[in-house]
N, CA, C and O atoms as a MOPAC input file, in Angstrom:
PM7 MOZYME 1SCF
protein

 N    -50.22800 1   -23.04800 1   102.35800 1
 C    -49.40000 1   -22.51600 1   103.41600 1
 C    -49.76200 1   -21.04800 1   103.63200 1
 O    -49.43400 1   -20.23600 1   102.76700 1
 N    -50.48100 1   -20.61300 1   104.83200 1
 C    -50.52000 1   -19.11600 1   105.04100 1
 C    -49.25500 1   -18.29400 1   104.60700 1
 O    -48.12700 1   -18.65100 1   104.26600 1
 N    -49.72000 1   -17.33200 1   104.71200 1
 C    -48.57300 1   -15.80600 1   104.35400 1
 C    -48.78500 1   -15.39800 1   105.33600 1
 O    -49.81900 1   -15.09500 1   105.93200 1
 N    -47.02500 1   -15.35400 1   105.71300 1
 C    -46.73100 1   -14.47300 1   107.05600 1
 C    -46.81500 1   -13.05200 1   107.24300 1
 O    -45.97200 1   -12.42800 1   106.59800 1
 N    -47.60900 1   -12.35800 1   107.95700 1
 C    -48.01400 1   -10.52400 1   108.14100 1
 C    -46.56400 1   -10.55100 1   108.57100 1
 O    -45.80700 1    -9.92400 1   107.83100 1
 N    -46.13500 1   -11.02900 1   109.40600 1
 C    -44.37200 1   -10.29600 1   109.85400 1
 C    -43.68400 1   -10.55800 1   109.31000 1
 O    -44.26900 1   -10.92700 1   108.29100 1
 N    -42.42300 1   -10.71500 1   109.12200 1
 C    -41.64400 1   -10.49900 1   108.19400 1
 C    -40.12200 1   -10.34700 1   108.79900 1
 O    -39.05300 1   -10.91600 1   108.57500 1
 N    -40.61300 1    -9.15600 1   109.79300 1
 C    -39.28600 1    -8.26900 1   110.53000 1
 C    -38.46200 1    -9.77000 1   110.74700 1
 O    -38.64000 1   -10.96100 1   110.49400 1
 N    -37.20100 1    -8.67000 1   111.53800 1
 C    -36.16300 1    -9.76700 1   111.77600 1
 C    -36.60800 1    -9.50200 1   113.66200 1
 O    -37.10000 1    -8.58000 1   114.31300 1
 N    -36.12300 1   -10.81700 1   113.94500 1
 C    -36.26000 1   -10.98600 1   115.43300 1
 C    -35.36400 1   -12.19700 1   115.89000 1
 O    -34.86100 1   -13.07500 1   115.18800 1
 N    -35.32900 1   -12.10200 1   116.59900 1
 C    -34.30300 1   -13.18800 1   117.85300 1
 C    -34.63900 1   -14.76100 1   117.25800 1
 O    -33.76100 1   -15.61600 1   117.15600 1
 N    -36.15200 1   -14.99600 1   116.86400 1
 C    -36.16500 1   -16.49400 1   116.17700 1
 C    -36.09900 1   -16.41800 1   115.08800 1
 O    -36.00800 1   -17.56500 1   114.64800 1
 N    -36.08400 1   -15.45900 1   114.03700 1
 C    -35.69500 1   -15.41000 1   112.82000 1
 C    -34.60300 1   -15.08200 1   112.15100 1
 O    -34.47800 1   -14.77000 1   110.96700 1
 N    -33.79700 1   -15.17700 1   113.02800 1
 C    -32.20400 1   -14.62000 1   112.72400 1
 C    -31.71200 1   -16.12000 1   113.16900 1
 O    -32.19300 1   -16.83300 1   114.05000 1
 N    -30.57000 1   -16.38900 1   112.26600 1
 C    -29.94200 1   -17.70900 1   112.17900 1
 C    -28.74000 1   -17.67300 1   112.78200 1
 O    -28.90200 1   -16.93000 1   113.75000 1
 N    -27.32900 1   -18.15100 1   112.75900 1
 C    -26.60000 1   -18.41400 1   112.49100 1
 C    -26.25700 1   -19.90300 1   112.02900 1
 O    -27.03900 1   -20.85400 1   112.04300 1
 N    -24.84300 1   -19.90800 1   111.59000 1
 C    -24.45000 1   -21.06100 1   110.93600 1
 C    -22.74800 1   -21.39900 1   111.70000 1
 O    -21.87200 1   -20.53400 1   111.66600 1
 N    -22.52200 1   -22.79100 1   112.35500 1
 C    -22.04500 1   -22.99000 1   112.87200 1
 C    -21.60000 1   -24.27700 1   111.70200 1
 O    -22.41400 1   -25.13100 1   111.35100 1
 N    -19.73000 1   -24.20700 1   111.04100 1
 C    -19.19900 1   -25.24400 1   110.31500 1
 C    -18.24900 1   -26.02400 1   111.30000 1
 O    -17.26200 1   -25.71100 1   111.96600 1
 N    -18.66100 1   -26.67800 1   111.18800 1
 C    -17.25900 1   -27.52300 1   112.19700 1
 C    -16.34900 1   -28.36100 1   111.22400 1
 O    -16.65100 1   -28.65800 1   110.06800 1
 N    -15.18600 1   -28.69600 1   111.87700 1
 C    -14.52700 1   -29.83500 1   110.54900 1
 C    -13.49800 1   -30.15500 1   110.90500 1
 O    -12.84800 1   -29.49400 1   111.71500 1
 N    -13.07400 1   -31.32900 1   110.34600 1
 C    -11.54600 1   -31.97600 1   110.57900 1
 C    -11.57500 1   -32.73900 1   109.42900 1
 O    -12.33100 1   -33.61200 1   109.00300 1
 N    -10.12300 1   -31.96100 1   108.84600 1
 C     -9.73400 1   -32.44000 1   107.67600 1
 C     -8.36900 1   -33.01200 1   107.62400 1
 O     -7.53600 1   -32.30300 1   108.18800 1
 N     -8.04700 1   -33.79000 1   107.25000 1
 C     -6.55700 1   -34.10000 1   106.80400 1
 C     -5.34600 1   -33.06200 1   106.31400 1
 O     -5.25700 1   -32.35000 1   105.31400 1
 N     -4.48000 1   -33.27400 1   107.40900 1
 C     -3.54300 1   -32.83000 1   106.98900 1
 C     -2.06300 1   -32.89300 1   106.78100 1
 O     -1.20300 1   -32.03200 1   106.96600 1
 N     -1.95200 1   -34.47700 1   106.22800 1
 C     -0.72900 1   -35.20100 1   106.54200 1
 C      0.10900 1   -34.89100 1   105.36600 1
 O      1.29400 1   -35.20900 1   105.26900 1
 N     -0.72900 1   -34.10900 1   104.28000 1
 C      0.35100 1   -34.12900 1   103.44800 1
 C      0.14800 1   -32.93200 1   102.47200 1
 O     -1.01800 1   -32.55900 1   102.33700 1
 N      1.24900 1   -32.18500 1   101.67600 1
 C      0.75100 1   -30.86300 1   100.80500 1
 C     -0.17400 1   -30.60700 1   100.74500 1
 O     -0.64600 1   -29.58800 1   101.25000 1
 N     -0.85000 1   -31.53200 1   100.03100 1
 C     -1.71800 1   -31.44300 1    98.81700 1
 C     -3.28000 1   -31.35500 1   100.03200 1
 O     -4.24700 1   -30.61300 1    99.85700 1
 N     -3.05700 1   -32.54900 1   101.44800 1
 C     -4.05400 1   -32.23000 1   101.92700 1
 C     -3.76900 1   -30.61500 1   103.17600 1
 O     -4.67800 1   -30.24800 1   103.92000 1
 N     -2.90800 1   -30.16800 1   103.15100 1
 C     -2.82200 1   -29.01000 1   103.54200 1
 C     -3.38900 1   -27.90800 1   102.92000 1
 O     -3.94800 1   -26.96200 1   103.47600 1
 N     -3.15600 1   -28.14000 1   101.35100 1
 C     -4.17500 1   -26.94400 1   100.54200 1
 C     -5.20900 1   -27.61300 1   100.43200 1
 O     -5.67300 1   -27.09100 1    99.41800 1
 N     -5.80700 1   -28.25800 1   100.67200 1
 C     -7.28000 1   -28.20200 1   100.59900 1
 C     -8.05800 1   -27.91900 1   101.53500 1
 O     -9.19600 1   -27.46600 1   101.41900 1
 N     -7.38000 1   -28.21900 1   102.69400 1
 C     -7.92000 1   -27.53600 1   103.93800 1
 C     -7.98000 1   -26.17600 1   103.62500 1
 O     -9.01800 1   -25.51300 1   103.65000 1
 N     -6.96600 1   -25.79300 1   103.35500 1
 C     -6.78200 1   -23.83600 1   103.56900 1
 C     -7.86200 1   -23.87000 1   102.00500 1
 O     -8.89200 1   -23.31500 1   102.38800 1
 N     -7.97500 1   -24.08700 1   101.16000 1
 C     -8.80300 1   -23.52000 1   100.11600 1
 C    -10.03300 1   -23.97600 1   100.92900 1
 O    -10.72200 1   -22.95700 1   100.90800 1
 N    -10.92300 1   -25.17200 1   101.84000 1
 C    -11.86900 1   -24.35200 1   102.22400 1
 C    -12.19700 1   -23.68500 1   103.36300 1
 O    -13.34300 1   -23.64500 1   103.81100 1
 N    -11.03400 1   -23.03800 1   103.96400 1
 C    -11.13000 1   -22.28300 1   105.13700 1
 C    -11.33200 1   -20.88200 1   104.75600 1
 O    -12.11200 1   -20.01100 1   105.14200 1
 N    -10.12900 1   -20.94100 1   103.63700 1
 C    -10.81500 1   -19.99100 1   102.35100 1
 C    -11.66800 1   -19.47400 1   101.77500 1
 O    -11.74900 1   -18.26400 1   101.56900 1
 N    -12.68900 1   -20.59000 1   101.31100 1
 C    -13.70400 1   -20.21600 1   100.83400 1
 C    -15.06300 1   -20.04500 1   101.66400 1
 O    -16.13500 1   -19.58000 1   101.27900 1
 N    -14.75900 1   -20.48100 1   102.73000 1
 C    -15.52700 1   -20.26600 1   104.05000 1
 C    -15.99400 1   -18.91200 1   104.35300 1
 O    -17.14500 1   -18.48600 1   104.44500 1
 N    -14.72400 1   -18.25000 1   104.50500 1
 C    -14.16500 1   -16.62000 1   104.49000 1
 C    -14.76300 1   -15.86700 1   103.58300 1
 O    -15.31500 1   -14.78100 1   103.75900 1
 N    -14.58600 1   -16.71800 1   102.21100 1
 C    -15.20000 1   -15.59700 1   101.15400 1
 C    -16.85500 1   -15.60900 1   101.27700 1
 O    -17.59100 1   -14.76700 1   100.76100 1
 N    -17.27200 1   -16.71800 1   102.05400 1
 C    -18.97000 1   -16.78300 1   101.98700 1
 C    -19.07600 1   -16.16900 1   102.87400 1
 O    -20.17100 1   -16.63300 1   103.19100 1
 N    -18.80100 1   -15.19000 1   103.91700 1
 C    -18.80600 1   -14.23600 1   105.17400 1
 C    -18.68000 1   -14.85000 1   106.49500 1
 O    -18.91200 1   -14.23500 1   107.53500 1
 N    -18.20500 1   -16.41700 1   106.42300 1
 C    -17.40700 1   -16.93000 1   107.73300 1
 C    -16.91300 1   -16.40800 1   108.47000 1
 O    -16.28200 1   -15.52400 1   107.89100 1
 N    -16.71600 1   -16.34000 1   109.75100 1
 C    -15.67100 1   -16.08200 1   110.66900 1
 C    -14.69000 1   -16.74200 1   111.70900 1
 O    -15.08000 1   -16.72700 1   112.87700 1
 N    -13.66500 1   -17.22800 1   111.48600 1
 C    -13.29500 1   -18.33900 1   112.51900 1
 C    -13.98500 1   -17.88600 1   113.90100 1
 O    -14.11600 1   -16.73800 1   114.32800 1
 N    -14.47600 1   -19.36200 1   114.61000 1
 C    -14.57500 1   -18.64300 1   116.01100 1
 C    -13.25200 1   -19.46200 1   116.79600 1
 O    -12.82300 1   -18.95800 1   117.83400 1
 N    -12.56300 1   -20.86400 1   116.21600 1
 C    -11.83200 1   -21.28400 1   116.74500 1
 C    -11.17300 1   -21.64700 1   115.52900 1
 O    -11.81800 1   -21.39200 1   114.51100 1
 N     -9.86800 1   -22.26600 1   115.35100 1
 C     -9.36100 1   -23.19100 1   113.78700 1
 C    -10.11400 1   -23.98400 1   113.49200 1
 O    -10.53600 1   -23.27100 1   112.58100 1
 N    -10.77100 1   -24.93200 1   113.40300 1
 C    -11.47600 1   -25.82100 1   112.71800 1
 C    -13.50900 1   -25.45200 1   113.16300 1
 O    -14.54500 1   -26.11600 1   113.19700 1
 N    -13.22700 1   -24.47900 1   113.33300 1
 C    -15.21900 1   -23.92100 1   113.93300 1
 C    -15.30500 1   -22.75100 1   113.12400 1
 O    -14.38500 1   -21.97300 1   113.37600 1
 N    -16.22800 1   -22.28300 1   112.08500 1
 C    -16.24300 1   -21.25000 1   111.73100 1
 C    -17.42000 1   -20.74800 1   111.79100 1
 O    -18.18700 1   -21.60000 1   111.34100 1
 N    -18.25900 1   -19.37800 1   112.25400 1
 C    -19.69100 1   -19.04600 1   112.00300 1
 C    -20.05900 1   -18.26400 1   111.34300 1
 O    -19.10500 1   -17.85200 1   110.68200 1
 N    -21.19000 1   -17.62700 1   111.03100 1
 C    -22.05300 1   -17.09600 1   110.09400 1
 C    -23.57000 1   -16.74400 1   110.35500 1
 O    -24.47300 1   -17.57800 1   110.42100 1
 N    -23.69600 1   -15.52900 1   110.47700 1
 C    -25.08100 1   -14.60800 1   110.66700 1
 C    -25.77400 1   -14.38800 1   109.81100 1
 O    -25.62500 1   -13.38400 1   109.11300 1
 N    -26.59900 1   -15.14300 1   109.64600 1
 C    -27.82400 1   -15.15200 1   108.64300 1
 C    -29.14200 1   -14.84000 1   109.23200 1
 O    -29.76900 1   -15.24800 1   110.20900 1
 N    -29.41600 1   -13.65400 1   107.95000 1
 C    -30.98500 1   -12.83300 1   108.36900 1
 C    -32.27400 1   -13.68800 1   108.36100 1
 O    -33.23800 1   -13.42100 1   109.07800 1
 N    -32.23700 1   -14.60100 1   107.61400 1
 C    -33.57200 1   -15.46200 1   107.90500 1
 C    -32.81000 1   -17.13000 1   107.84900 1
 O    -31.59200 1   -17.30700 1   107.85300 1
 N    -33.96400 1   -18.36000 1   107.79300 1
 C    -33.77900 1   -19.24500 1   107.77100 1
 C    -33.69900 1   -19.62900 1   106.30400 1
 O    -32.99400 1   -20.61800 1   106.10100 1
 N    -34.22000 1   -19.11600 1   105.30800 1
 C    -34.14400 1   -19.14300 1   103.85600 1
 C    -32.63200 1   -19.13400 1   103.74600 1
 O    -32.04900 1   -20.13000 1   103.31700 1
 N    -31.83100 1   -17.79900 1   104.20300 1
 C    -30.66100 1   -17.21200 1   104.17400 1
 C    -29.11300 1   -18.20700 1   104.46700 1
 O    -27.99500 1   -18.43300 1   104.00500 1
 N    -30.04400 1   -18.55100 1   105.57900 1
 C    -29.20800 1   -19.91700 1   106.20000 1
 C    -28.91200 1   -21.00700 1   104.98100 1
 O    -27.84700 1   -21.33000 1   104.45600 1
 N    -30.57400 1   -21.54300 1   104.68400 1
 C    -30.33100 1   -22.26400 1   103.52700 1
 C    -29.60800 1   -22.30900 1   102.41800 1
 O    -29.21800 1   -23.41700 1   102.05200 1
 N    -29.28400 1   -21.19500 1   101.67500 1
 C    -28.26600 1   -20.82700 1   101.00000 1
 C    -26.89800 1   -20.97500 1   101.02000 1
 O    -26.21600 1   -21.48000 1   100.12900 1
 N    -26.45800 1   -20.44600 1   102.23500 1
 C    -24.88600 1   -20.88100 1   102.68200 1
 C    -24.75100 1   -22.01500 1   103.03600 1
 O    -23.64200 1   -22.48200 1   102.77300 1
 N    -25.61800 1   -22.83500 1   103.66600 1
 C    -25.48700 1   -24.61900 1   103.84400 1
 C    -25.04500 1   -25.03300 1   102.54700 1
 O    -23.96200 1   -25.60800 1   102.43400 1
 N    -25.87500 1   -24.76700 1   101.41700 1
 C    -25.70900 1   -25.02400 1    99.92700 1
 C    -24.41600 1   -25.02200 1    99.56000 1
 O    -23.76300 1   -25.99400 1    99.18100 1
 N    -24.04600 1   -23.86100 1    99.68700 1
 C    -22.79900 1   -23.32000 1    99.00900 1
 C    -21.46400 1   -24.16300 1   100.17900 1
 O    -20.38800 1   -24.33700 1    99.60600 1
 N    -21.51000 1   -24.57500 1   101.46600 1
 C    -20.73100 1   -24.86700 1   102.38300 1
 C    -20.95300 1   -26.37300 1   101.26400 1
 O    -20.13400 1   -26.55300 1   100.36300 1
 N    -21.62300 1   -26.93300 1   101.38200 1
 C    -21.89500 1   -28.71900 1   100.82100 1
 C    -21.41500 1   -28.40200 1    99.57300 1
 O    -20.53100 1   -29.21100 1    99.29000 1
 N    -21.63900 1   -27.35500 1    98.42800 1
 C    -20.59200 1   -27.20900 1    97.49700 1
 C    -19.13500 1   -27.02200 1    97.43200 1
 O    -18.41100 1   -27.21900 1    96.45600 1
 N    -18.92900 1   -26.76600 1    98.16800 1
 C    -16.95100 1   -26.82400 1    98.47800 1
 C    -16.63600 1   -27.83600 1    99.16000 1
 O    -15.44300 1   -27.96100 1    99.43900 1
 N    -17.78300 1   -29.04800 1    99.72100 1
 C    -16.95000 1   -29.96300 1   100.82600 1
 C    -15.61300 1   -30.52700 1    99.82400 1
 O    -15.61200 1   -30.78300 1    98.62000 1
 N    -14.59200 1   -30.59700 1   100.75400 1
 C    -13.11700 1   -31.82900 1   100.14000 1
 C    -14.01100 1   -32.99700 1   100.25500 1
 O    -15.06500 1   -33.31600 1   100.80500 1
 N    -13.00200 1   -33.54300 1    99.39400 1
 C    -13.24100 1   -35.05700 1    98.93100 1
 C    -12.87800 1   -36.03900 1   100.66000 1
 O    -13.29400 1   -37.10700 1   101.10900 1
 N    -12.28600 1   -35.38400 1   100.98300 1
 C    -12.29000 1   -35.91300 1   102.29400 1
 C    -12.27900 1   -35.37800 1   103.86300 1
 O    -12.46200 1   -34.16300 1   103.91900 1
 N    -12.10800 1   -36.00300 1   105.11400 1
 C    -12.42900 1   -35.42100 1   106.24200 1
 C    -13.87700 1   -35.27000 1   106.66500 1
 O    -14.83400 1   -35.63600 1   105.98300 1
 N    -13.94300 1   -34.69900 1   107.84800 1
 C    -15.20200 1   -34.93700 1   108.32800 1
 C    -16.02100 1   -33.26700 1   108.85300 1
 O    -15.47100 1   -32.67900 1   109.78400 1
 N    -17.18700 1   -32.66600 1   108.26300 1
 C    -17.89400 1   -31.71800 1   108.23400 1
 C    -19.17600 1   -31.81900 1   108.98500 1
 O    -19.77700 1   -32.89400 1   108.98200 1
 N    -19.80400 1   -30.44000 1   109.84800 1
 C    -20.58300 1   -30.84500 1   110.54300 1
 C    -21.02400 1   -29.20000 1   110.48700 1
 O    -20.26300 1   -28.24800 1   110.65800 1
 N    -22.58700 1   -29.14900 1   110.17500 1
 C    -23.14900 1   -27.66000 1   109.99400 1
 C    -23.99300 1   -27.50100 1   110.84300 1
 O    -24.71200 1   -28.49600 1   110.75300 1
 N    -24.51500 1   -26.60700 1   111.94100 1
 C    -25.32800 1   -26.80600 1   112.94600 1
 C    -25.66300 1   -25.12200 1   113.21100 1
 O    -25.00900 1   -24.18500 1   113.66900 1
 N    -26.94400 1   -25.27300 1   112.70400 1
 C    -27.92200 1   -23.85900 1   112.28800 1
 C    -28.24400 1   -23.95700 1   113.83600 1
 O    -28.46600 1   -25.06300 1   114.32800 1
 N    -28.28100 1   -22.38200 1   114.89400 1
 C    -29.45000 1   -22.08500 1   115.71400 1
 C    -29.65000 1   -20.71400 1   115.46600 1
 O    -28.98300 1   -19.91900 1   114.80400 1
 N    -31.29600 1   -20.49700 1   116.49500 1
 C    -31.54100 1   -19.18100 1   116.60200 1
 C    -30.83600 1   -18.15800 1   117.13500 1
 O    -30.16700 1   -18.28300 1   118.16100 1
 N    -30.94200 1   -17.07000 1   116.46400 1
 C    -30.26800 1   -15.78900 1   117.14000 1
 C    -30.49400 1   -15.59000 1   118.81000 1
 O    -29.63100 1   -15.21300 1   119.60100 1
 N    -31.64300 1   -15.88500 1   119.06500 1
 C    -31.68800 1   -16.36100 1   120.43900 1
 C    -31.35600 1   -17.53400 1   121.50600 1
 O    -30.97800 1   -17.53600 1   122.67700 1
 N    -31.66300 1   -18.49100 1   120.58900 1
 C    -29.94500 1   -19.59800 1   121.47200 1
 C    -29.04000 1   -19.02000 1   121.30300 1
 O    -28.60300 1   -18.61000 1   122.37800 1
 N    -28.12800 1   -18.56600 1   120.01400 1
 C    -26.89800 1   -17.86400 1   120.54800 1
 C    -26.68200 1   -17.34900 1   121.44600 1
 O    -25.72500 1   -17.48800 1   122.20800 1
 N    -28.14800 1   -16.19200 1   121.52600 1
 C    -27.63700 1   -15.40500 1   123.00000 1
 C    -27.16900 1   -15.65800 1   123.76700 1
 O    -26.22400 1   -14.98800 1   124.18000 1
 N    -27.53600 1   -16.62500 1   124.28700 1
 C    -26.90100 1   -17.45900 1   125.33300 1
 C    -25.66300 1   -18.39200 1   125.67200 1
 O    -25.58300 1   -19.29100 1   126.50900 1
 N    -24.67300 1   -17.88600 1   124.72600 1
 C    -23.44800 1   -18.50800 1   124.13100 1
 C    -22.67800 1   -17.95500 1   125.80500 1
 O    -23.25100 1   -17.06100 1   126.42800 1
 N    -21.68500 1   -18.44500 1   126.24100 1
 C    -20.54000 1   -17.85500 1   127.16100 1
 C    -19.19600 1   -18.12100 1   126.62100 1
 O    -19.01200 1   -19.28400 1   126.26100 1
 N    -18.54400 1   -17.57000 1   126.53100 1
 C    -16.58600 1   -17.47600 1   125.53600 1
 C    -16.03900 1   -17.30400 1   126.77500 1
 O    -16.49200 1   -16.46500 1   127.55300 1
 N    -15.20400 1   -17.93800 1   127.01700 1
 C    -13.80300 1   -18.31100 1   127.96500 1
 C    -12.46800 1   -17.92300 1   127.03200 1
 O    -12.17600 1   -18.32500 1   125.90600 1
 N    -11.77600 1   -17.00700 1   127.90400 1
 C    -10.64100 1   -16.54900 1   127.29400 1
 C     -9.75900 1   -17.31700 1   128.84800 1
 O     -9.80300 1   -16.60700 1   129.85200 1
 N     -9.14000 1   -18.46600 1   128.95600 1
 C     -8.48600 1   -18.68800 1   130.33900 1
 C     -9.82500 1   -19.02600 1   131.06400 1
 O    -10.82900 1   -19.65600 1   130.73300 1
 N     -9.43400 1   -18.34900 1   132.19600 1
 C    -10.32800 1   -18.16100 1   133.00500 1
 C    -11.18900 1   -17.10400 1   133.52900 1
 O    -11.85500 1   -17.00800 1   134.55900 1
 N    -10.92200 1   -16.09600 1   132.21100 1
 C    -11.69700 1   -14.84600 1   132.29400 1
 C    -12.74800 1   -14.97100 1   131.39600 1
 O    -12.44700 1   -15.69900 1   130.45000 1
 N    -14.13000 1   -14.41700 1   131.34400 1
 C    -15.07600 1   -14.69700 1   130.88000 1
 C    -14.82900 1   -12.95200 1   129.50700 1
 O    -14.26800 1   -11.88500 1   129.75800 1
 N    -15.32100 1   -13.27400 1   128.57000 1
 C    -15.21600 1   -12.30200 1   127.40500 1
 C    -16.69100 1   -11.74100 1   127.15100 1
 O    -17.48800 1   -12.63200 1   126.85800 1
 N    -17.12100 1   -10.69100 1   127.19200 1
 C    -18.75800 1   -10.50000 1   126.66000 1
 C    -19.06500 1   -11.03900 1   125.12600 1
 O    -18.27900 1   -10.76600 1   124.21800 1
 N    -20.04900 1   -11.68300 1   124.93700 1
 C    -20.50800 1   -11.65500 1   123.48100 1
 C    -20.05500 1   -10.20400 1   122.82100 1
 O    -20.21800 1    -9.04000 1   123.18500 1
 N    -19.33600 1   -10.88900 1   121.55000 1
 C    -19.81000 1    -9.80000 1   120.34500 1
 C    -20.87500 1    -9.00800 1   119.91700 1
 O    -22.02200 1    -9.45200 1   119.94000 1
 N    -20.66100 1    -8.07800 1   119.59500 1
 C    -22.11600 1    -7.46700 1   119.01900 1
 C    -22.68700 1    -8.31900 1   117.76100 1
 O    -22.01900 1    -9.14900 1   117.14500 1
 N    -23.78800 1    -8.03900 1   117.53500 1
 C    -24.36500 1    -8.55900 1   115.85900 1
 C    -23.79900 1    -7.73500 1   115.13200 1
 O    -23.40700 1    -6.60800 1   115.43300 1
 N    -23.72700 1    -8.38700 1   113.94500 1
 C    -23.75000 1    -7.51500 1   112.67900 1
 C    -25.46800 1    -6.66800 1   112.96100 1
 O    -26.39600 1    -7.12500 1   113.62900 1
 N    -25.42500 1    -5.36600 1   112.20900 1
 C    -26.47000 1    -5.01600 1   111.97500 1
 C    -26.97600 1    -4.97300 1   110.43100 1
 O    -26.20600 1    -4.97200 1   109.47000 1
 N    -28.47100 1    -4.93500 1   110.34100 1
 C    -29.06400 1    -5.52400 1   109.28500 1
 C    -29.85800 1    -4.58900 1   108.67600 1
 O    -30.92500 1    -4.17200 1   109.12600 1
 N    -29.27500 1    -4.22600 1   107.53500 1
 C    -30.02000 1    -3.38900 1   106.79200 1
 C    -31.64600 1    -4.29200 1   105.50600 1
 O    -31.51700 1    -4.80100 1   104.39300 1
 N    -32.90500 1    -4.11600 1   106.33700 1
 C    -33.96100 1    -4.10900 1   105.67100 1
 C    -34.83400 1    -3.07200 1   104.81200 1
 O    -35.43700 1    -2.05500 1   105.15700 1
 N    -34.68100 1    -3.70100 1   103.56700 1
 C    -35.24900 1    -2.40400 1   102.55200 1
 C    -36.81700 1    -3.59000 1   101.56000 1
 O    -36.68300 1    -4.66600 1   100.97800 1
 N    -38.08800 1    -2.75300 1   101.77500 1
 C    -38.87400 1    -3.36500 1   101.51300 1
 C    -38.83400 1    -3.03200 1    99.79500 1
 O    -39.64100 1    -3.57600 1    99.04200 1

């Protein structure tokens, strides 16, 4: 496998991570398990974008790989999960509806690279 001369971060090498999910919640016990992994979602640098959609900005595709890992390590024993990686540049192209008023994209996180 060649070795890549670039390296930098760019629009196709920047990830995000998109969790989707529907879990049960008919009863206590499946109420805390939802919230422990909405929870632990949070603690892996999640961000709700809706209640059951949460995302995540990852610097490479390696990076990505990692938090998939760790997301498939907390799945509940039950309900239904769905992880869907794109480029920083499909995102771009995301549009958010607040009503019927249109919202600008968020900024990125910015990314500190140290060789």
């Amino acid at each position: 496998m060649p070795v890549e001369r670039h390296t930098g971060l760019n629009q196709y090498r920047i990830m995000w991570l998109f969790v989707f999910f529907d879990l049960p919640t008919n009863t206590k016990k499946e109420k805390k398990v939802a919230a422990g992994f909405r929870k632990g979602l949070m603690k892996d640098g999640f961000t709700m974008m809706q209640y059951s959609v949460y995302i995540r900005h990852c610097a490479s595709w390696q990076s990505a790989q990692v938090h998939i890992k760790r997301v498939k390590n907390m799945l509940p024993y039950s309900g239904h999960i769905n992880i869907l990686q794109i480029t920083d540049k499909q995102y771009g192209s995301i549009v958010n509806f607040w009503g019927k008023k249109s919202k600008p994209l968020a900024s990125q996180p910015q990314q500190l690279e140290m060789f």
